[in-house]
C-alpha positions as CSV (number, residue, x, y, z in Angstrom):
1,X,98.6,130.5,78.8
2,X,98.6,128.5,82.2
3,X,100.6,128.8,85.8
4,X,102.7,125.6,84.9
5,X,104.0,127.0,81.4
6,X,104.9,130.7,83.3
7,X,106.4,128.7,86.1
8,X,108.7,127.1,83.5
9,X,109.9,130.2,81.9
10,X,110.5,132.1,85.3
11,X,112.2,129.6,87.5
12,X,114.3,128.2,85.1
13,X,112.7,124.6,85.4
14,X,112.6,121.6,82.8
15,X,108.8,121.5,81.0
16,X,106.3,118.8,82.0
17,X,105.8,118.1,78.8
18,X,109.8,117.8,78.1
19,X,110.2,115.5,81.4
20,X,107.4,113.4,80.3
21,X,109.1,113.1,76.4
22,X,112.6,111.6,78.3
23,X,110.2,109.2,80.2
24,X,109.0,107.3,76.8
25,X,110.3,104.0,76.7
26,X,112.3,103.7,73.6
27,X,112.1,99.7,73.4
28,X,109.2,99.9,70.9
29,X,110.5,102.2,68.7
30,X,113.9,100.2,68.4
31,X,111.5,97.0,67.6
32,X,109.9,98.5,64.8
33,X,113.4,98.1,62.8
34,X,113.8,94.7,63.9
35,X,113.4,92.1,60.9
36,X,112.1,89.3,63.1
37,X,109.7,91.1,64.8
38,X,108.3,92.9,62.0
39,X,107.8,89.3,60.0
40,X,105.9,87.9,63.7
41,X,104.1,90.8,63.7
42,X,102.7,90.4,60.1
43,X,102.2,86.7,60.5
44,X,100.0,87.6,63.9
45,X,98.0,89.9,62.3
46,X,97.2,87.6,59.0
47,X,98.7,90.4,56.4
48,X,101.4,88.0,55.4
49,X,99.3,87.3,52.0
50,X,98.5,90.7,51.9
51,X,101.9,91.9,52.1
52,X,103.0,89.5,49.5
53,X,100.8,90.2,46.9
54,X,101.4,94.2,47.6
55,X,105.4,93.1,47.1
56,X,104.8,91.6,43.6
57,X,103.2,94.7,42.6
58,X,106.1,96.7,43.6
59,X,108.5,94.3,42.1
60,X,106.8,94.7,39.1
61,X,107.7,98.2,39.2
62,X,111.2,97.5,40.0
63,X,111.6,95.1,37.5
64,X,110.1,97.9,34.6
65,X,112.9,100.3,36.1
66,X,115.6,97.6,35.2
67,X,114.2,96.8,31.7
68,X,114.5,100.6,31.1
69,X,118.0,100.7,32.8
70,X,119.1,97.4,30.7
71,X,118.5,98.7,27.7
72,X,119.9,102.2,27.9
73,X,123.2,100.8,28.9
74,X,123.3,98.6,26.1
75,X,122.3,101.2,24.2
76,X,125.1,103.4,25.7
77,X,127.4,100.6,25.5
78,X,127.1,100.3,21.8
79,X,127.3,103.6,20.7
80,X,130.6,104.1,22.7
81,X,132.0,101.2,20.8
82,X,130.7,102.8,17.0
83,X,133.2,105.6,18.6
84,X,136.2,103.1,18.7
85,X,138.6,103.6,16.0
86,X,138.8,99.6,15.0
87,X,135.3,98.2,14.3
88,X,136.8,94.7,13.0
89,X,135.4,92.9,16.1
90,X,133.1,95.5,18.1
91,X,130.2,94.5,15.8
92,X,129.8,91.1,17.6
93,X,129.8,93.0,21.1
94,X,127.4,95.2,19.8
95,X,125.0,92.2,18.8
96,X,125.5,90.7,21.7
97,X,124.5,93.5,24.3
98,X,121.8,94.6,21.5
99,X,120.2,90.8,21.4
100,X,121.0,90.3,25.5
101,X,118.8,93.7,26.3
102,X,116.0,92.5,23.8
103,X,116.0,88.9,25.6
104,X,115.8,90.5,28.5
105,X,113.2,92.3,27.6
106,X,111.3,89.3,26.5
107,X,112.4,87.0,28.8
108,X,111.0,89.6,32.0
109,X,108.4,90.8,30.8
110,X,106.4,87.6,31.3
111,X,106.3,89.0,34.9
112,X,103.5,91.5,34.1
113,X,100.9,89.2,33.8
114,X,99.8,88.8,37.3
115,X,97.0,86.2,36.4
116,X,99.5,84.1,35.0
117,X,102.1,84.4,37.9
118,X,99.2,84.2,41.1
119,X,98.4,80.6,39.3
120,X,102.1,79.9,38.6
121,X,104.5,81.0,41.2
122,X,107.5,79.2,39.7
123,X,107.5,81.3,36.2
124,X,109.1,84.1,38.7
125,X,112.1,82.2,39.6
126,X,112.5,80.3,36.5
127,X,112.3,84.0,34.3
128,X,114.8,85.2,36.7
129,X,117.6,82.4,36.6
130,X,117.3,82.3,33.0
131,X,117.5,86.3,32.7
132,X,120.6,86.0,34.6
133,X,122.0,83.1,33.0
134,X,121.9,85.6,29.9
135,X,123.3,88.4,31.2
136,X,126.4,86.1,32.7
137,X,127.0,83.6,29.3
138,X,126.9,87.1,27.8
139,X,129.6,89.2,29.3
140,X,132.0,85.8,30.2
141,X,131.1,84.8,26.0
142,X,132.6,88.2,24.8
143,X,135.7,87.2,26.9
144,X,135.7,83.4,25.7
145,X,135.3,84.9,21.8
146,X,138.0,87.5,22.3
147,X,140.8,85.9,24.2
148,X,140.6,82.7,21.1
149,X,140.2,84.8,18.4
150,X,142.4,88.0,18.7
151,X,144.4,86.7,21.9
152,X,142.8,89.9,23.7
153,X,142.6,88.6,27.6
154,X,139.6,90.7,29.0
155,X,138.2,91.0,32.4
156,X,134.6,90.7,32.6
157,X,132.6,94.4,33.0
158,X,129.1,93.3,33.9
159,X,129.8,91.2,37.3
160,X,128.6,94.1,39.9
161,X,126.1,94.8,37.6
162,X,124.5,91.9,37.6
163,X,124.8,91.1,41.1
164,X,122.7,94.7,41.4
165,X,120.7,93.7,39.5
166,X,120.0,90.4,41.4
167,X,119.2,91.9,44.4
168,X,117.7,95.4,43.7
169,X,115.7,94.4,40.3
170,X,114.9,90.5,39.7
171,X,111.3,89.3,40.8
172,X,112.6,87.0,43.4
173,X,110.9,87.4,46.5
174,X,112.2,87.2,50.0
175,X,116.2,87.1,50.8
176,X,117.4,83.1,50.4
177,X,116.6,82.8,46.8
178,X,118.7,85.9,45.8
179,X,121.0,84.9,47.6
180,X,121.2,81.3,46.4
181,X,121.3,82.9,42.8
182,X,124.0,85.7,43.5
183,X,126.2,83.0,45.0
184,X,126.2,81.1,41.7
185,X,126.9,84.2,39.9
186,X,130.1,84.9,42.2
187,X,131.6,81.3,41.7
188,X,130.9,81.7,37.4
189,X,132.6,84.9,38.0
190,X,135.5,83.7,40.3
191,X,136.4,80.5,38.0
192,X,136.6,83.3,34.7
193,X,138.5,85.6,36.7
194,X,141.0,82.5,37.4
195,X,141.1,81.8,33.8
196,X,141.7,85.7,32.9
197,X,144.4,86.1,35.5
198,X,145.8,82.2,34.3
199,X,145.5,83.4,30.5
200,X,147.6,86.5,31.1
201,X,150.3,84.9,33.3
202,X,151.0,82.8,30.2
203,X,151.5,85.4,28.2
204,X,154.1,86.8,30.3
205,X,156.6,84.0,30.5
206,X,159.2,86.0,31.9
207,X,157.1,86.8,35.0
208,X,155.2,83.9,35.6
209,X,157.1,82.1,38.5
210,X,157.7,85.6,40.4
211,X,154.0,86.7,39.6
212,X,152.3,83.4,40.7
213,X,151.6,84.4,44.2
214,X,150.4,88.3,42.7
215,X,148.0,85.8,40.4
216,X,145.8,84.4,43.8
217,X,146.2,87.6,45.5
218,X,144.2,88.9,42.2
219,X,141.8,85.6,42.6
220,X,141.2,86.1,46.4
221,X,141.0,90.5,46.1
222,X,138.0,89.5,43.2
223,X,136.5,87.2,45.3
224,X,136.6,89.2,48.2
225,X,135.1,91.9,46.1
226,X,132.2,89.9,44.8
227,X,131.6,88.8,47.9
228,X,131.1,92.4,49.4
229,X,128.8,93.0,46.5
230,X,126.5,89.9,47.5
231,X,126.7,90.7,51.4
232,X,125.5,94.9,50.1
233,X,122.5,93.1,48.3
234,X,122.0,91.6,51.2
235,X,121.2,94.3,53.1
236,X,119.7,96.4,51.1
237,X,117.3,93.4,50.4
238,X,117.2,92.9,54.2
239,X,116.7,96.8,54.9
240,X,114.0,97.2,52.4
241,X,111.9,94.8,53.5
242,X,112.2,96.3,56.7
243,X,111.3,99.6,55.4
244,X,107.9,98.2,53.7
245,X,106.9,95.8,56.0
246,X,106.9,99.3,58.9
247,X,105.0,101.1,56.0
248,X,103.1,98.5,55.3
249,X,101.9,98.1,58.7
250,X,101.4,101.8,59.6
251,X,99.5,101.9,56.2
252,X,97.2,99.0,58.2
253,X,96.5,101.2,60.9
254,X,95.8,103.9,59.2
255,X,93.1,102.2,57.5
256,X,91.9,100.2,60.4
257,X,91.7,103.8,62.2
258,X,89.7,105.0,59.7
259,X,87.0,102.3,59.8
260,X,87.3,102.9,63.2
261,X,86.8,106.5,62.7
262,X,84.1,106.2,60.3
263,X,82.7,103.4,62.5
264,X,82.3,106.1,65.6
265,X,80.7,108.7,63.6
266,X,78.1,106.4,62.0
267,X,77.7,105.2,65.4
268,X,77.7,108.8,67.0
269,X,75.2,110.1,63.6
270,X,72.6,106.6,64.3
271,X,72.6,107.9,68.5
272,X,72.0,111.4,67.1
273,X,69.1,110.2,64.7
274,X,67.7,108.2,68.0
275,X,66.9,111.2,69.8
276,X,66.5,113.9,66.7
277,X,65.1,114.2,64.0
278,X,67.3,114.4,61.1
279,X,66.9,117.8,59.6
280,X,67.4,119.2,63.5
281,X,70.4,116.9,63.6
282,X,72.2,118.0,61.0
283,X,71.8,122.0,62.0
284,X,73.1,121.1,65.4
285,X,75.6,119.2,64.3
286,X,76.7,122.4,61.6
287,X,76.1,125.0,64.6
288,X,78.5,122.8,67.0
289,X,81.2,122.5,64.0
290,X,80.7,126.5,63.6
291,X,81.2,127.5,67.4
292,X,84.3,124.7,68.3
293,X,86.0,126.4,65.0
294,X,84.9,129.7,66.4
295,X,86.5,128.8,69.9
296,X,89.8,127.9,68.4
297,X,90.1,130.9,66.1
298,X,89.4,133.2,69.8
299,X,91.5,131.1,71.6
300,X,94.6,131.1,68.7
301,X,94.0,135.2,68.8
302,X,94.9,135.3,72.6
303,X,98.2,136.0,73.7
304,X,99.3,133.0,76.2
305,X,100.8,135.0,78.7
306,X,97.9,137.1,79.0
307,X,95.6,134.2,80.1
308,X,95.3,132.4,83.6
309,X,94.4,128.9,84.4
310,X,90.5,130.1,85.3
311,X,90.2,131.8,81.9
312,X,91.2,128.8,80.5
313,X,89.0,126.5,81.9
314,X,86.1,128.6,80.7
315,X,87.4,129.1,77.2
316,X,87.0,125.4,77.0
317,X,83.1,124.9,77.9
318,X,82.2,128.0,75.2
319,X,81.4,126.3,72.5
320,X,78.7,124.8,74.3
321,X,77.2,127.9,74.6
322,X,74.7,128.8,71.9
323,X,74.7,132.0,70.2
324,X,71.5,133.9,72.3
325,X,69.8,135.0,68.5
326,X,70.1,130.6,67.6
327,X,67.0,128.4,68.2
328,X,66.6,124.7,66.9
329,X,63.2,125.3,66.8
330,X,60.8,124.0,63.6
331,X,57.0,123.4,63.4
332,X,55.3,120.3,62.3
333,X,51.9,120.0,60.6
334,X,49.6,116.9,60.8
335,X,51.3,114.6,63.4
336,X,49.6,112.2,66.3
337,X,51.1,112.3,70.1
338,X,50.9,109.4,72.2
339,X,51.3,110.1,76.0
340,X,51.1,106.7,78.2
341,X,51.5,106.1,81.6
342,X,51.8,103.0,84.4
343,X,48.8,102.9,86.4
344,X,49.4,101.5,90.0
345,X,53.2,103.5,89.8
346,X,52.9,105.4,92.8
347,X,52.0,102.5,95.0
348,X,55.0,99.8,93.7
349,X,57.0,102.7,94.8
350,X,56.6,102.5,97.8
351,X,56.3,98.3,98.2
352,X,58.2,97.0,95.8
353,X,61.9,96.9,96.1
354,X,64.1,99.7,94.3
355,X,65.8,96.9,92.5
356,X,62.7,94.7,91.0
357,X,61.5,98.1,90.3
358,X,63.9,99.3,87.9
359,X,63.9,96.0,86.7
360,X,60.6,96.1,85.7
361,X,60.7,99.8,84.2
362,X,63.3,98.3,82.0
363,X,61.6,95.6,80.8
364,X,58.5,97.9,80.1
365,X,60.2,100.6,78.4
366,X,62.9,98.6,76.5
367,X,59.6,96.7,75.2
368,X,58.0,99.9,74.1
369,X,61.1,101.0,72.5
370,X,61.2,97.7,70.3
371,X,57.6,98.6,69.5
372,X,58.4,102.4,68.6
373,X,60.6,101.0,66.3
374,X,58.3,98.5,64.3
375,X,55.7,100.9,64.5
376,X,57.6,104.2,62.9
377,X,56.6,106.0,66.2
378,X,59.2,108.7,67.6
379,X,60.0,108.4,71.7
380,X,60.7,111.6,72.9
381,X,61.5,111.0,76.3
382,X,60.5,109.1,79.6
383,X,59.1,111.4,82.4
384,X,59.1,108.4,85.8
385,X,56.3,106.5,84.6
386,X,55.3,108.0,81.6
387,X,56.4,107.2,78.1
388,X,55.4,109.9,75.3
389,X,56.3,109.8,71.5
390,X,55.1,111.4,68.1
391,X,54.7,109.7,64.9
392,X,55.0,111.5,61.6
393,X,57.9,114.0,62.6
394,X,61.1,112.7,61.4
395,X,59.6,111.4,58.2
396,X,56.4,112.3,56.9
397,X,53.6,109.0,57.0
398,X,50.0,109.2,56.0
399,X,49.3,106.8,58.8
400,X,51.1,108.4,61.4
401,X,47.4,108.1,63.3
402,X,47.2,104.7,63.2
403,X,50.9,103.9,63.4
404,X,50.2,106.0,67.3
405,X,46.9,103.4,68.3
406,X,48.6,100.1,67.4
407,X,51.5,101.1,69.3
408,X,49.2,101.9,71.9
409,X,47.4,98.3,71.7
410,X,50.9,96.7,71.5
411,X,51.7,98.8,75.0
412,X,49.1,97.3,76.6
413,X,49.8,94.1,75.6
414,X,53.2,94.4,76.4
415,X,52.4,95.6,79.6
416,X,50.3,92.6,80.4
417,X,53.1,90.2,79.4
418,X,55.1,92.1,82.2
419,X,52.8,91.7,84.8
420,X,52.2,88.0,84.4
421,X,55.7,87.3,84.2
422,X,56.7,89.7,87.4
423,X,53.4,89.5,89.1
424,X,52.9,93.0,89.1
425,X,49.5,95.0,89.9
426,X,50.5,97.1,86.9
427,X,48.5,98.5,83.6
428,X,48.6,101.4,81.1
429,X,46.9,104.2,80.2
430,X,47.3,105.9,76.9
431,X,45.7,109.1,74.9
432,X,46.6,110.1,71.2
433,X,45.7,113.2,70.0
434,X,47.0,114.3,66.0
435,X,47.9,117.8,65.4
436,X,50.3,120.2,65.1
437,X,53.8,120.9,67.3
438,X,56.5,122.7,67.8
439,X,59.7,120.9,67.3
440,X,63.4,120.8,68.8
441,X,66.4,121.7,71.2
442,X,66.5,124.2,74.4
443,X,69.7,124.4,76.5
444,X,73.0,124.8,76.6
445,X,75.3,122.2,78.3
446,X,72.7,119.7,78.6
447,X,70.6,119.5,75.6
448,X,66.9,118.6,75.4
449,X,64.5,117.9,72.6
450,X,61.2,118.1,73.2
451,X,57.8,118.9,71.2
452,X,55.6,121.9,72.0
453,X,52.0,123.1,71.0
454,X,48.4,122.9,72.6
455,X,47.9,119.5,71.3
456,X,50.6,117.9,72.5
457,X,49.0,119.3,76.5
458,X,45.5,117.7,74.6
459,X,47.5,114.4,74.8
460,X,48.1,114.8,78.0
461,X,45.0,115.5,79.1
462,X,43.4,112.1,77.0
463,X,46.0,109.8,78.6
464,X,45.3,111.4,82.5
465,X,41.7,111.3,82.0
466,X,41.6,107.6,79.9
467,X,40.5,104.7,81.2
468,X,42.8,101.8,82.7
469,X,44.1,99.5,79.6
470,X,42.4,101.3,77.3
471,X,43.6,103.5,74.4
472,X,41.8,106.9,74.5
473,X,42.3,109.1,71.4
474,X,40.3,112.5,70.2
475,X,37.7,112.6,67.7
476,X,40.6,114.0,65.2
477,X,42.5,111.1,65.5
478,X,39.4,108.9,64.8
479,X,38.8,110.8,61.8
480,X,42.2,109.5,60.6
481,X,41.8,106.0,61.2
482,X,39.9,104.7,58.0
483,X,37.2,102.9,60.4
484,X,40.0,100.1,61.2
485,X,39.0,100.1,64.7
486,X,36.6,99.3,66.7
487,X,35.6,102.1,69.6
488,X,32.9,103.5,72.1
489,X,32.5,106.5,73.5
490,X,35.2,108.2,76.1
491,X,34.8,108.6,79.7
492,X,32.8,110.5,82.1
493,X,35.9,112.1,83.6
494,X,37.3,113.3,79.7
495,X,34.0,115.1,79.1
496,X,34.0,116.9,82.5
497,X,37.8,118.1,81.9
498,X,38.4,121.7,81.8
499,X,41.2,121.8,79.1
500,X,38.9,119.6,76.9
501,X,36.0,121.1,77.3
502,X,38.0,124.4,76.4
503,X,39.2,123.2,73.3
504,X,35.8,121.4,72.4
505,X,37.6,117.6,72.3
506,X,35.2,114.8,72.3
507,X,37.0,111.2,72.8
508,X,36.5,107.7,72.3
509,X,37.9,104.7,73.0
510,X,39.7,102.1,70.9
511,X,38.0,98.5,71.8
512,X,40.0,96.6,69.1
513,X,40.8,95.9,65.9
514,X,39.2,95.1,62.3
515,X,39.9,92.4,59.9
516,X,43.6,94.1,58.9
517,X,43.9,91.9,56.3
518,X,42.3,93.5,53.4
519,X,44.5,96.9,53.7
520,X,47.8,96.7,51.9
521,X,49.3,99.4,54.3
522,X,48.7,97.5,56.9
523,X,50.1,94.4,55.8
524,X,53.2,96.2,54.3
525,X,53.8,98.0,57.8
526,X,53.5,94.4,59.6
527,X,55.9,93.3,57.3
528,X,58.5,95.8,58.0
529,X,57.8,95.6,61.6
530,X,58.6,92.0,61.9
531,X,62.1,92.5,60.0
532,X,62.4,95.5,62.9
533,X,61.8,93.4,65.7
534,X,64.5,90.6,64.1
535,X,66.9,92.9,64.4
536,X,66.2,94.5,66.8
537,X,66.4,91.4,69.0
538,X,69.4,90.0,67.3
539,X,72.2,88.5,69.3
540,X,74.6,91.6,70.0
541,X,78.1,89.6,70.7
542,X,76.8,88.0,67.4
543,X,76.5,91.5,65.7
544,X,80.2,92.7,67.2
545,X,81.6,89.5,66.0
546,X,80.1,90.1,62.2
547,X,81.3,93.8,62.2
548,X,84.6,92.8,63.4
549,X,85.1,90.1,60.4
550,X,83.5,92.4,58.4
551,X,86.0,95.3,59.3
552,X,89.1,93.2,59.0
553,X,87.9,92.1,55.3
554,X,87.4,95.3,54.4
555,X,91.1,96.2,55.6
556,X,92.8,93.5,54.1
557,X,90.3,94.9,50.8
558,X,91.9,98.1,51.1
559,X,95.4,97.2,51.6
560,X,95.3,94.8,48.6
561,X,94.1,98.0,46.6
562,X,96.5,100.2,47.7
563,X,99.1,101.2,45.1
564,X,102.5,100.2,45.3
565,X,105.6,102.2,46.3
């Protein structure tokens, strides 16, 4: 596929690629499964809340696991002891771990109203302890009842299993509380065990001086055992919180990636509606997907050692190249051009410095652009000095016509603010011409949208033969204009051009405006032009501030939505 992979193979050399893998620094990787960090890292990014509330959820799920577990093993437990041959005193036992599973049950379940537990924190500890406190008086009260009324001395069956239970089941939240709990369940324990072991030594008489050191052997080998059982709940507490919190935070930037990701192509979809329109848009946009997927099924075809580094690199740019048969080309019926240009140009060329001059075609076009907007006009491109746009393509409007003059009134206003505030010898000249055009995008690794059609080189022709801060428009385009406007005749130099003689154009010129305030569509097109030119002049650190609160909420949204496990 290229020179360095062939290299590789034939000269018996570590891989790039595997050189570059031994390089990676491992120090992040180890600090992903470090408690401490991990906890910081939450805290820094402000998920702490979120992560806590995602926790009681999945405690919640735990804690329906243990229910289920709870009451199959006394379930279990009971039916084993129907099986015993003497049921004289098994039917208190089986009462006991019948009524202990059912007040369990009750006692827990308390937890699954999350309303209730969000207001009152405490109900979570206090269920637990009291849950436990069951499960303990139970198992050391079977012992107590047994050893005074049949003299059977019985160890205690449930201690592990409710240290488990403590630490991989209960509610409790965090590591110091389970902890705080399971030690008071291993010092209940310990003391019964003493009185077990105590109780039996009695009953040996015999052996009670020679078995009294066996006796805290016993004591300290059950401690030591209970004790291991609190420091495994421990860490599996410790190591599943580690385990979340890193899934908890990849599942963070996953979705901050996503907004990020949806964020770029709304972004890259609003540039793309800038230039085109949207029904061109989206076949572009289908014809790139179609020729990239096209390029990767060739280049997945090709056998790699067949290929050199020169084929390569022109594999890469073929995507860009257009199928010869495919033109992103459509017509468009009833639309107004509006071709306008800087009078006075050619002479700040060449006396004004290169700097102020940019400057000023700045100003003046990011002006105009602010005015396309309002006005529902569509810029198709600068050409120097000269500004040209179309209203009426990307959406149809009935007062496409008159959408192209205003903008052309609010140019040369525009331009007159300019040249009082830069005191430049500069003015406009504008023609609009309605009619039909050709639509759309030519090339290949640079594309270009453009319109096409005789009336668009009409517009041309108003605008270059147009008087000097005047808008000049066809007797088609006046035809549209509901007599809003005020006009004379055109100039000398329009009815002596060639191409508008050919085509039989007669022109006039806009002199102002009519009362506006009697026509609705006016007033409603004002309207939205103001709320334009608001936001369109809005503060952007102001905007990237917003969309950056507004894209954390809406990840700390998601993550509090997301399902637990």
């Amino acid at each position: 596929m290229n020179s360095q992979f062939d290299s590789g193979i034939e000269g018996n050399r570590t891989h790039p690629f595997r050189s570059n893998i031994d390089r990676i620094p491992t120090t992040h990787n180890e600090k992903n499964w470090e408690w401490t960090y991990l906890v910081r890292k939450c805290r820094n990014l402000e998920l702490e809340e979120s992560y806590d509330l995602y926790m009681r959820r999945l405690r919640i799920g735990y804690l329906s696991i243990f229910i289920f577990i709870e009451l199959l093993v006394a379930s279990v437990h009971t039916l084993l002891l129907l099986t015993s041959s003497d049921l004289t005193y098994s039917y208190i036992d089986m009462v006991a771990y019948m009524v202990t599973g059912l007040l369990l049950w009750l006692i827990l379940s308390i937890n699954f109203k999350s309303e209730l537990i969000s207001k009152h924190g405490w109900i979570v500890y206090a269920s637990s302890w009291l849950a436990v406190s069951v499960m303990v008086l139970m198992d050391i009260g079977l012992n107590i009842y047994h050893a005074t009324s049949t003299n059977d001395i019985l160890n205690p069956i449930y201690d592990a299993y409710t240290l488990y239970a403590i630490y991989m089941f209960m509610p409790i939240p965090y590591i110091l509380q389970p902890l705080i709990l399971g030690i008071a369940v291993t010092i209940c324990y310990i003391i019964n065990y003493s009185f077990v072991i105590a109780s039996k030594e009695r009953n040996q008489d015999s052996y009670y001086e020679t078995n009294q050191q066996n006796q805290m052997h016993s004591i300290v080998n059950e401690a030591l055992y209970l004790i291991s059982v609190n420091c495994l709940g421990i860490f599996f507490r410790l190591m599943r919180d580690i385990a979340l919190r890193t899934t908890f935070l990849d599942r963070r930037q996953y979705v901050e990636e996503n907004l990020l990701l949806r964020y770029a192509r709304d972004q890259e979809r609003s540039l793309l509606l800038s230039i085109l329109p949207a029904q061109i848009a989206d076949r572009l946009q289908e014809d790139v997907r179609n020729r990239i997927e096209r390029s990767k099924q060739q280049h997945q075809q090709r056998t790699r050692f067949d290929q050199r580094s020169i084929n390569s690199s022109q594999s890469i740019k073929r995507w860009r190249q257009p199928d010869h048969g495919t033109l992103f080309i459509e017509p468009h019926k009833d639309v107004t051009v509006l071709y306008a240009d800087v009078v006075n140009y050619t002479h700040l060329t060449t006396t004004l410095d290169v700097k102020k001059l940019v400057e000023a075609l700045h100003d003046l076009f990011v002006r105009f652009d602010i005015a396309s907007e309002e006005h529902n006009v569509m810029r198709i491109k600068f050409l120097g000095d000269c500004y040209y746009c179309v209203a009426g393509l990307a959406s149809p409007n009935e007062d496409h016509a008159m959408c192209c003059v205003d903008l052309g009134l609010r140019m040369i206003k525009d331009i007159r603010d300019v040249r009082e505030k830069r005191h430049l010898n500069i003015d406009m000249r504008i023609g609009v011409h309605s009619g039909d055009v050709l639509s759309g995008v030519i090339g290949a690794a640079k594309w270009q949208f453009d319109i096409w059609s005789k009336d668009v080189d009409i517009a041309n022709r108003l605008e270059a033969t147009g008087a000097t801060g005047r808008v000049h428009v066809s007797q088609h385009t006046l035809s549209k204009l509901d007599g809003e406007y005020f006009f004379e005749d055109g100039t000398e130099k329009a009815r002596e051009d060639p191409v508008l003689q050919k085509h039989n154009i007669r022109t006039f010129l806009i002199k102002s405006l009519r009362d506006p305030k009697h026509d609705p569509r006016r007033v409603k097109r004002e309207l939205l032009a103001k709320k334009l030119s608001e936001a369109s002049k809005s503060n952007f650190m102001y905007n990237s501030t917003l969309q950056q609160y507004n894209q954390n909420d809406e990840i700390v949204s998601t993550l509090d939505e997301s399902h637990a496990g």
